[in-house]
N, C-alpha and C positions, 0 to 999 in steps of 0.2 A: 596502502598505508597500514601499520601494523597497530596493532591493539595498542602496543605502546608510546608509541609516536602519538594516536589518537589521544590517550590520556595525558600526555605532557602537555600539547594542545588545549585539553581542559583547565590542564591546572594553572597555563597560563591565560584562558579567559578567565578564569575563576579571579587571577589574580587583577584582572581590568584591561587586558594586553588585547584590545578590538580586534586586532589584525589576526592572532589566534583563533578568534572566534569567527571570523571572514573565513579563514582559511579553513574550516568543521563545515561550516554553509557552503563552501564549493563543494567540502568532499563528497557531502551529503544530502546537496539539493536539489539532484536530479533523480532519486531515488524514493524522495518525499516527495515531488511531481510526481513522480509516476504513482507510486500508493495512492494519493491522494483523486489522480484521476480516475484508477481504477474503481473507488467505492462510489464517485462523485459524477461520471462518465459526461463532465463538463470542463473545458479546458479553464473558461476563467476562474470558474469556481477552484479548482483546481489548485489555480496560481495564488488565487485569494488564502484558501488553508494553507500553501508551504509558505507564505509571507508572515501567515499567524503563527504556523509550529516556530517558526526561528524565533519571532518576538517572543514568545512564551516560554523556548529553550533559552534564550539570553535572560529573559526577567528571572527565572528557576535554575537559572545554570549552579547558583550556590548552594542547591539544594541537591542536586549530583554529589552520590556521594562513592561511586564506585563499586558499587555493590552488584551491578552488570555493567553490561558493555555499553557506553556511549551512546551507537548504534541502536539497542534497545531502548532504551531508554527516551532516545529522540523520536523513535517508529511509535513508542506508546503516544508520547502527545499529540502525533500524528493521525492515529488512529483514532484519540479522542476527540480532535480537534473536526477533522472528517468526518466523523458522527454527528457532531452538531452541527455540523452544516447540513448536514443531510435533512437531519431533523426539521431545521427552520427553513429549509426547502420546501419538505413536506407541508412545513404549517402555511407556508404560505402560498402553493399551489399556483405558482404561475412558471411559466415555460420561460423559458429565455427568447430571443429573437437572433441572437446571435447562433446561437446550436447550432454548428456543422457536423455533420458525420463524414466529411470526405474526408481523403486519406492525410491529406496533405496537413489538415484543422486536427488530426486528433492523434493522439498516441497509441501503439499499437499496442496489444495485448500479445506477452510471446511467451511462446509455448516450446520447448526443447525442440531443436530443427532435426527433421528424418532424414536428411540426408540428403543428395541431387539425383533422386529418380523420381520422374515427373510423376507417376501414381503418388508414392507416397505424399511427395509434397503438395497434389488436390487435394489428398485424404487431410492431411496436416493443416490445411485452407480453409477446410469444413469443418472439421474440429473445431476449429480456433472460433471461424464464423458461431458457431453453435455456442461455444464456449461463452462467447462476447453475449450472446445475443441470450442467452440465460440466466447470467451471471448477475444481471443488472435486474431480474425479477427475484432473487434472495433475498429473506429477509438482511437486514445489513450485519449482523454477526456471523449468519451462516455465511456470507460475501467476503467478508474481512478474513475470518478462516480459513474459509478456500481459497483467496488469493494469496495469503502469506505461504501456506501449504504447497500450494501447486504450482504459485507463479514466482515466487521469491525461495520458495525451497526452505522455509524455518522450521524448525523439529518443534514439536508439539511443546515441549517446554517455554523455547522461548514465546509461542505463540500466544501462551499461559501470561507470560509476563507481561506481552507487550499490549494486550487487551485487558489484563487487569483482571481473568479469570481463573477458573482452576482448569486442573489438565483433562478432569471429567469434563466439565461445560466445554471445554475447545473439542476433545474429542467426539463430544454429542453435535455439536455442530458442524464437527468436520464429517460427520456419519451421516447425518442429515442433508448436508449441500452435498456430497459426493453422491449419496443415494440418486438426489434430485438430477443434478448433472448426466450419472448413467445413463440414467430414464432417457433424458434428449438427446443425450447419444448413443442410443441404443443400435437405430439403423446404420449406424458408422463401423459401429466395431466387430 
């Protein structure tokens, strides 16, 4: 869908047109899943933040004023939204009972594919494993930066935007979690 079509779509939710705004929630709700699972590495939890980012993009949707892209703009409530969960996770320190890690319970973390030579794609296996399995010990900014960086592909500005900092603070944390990440994949590369 193009930048524009997206905007016209706003301006008919903006205008009260529900089905407009259904139609932003498809385009954009499998993408807010996944973010969301990435910083939150729980699937209900998960499902709980992209249920809030929508209700908080429809309650604020007249507050969009066009000044970025849709897309951004919904990734930041997301990010922020995710945060506080995390937070009141932390505060309240209990484990789920539900938590699976099999394959089948949790969404995968993906990493640019190397290609159909069975080397590369164990290497690419252990990466990922490693990647997963470190990612979730970041503090949650140095996390949120690295994933939008590495696993969504956003340039440094829009990462500025959609975290609400400056391109110094994303760049210090993207310098930080990449440092740390190295480090665990050292014996890899």
């Amino acid at each position: 869908m193009s930048g524009n079509d997206v905007n016209e779509l706003v301006r008919r939710a903006q205008a009260g047109e529900a089905q407009a705004f259904e139609t932003l929630m498809r385009t954009y709700d499998r993408q807010i899943l996944h973010l969301a699972y990435q910083m939150l590495d729980n699937t209900m939890d998960a499902e709980d933040v992209t249920q809030e980012v929508f209700m908080r993009a429809y309650r604020r949707l007249s507050d969009f004023r066009f000044e970025s892209e849709f897309f951004t703009w919904l990734y930041r409530i997301a990010v922020n939204c995710a945060i506080s969960a995390r937070r009141r996770r932390l505060r309240n320190r209990h484990a789920s009972i539900d938590r699976s890690d099999t394959a089948a319970d949790s969404f995968e973390r993906r990493l640019k594919d190397s290609g159909h030579e069975p080397d590369k794609q164990m290497i690419q296996q252990e990466i990922r494993e490693t990647v997963e399995k470190h990612l979730d010990k970041l503090p949650i900014m140095q996390r949120v930066v690295f994933f939008l960086r590495f696993m969504e592909d956003f340039k440094i500005r829009e990462i500025a935007e959609i975290t609400g900092s400056s391109e110094g603070a994303v760049k210090n944390s993207l310098f930080r979690s990449t440092r740390k990440m190295r480090k665990h994949l050292a014996h890899l590369i």
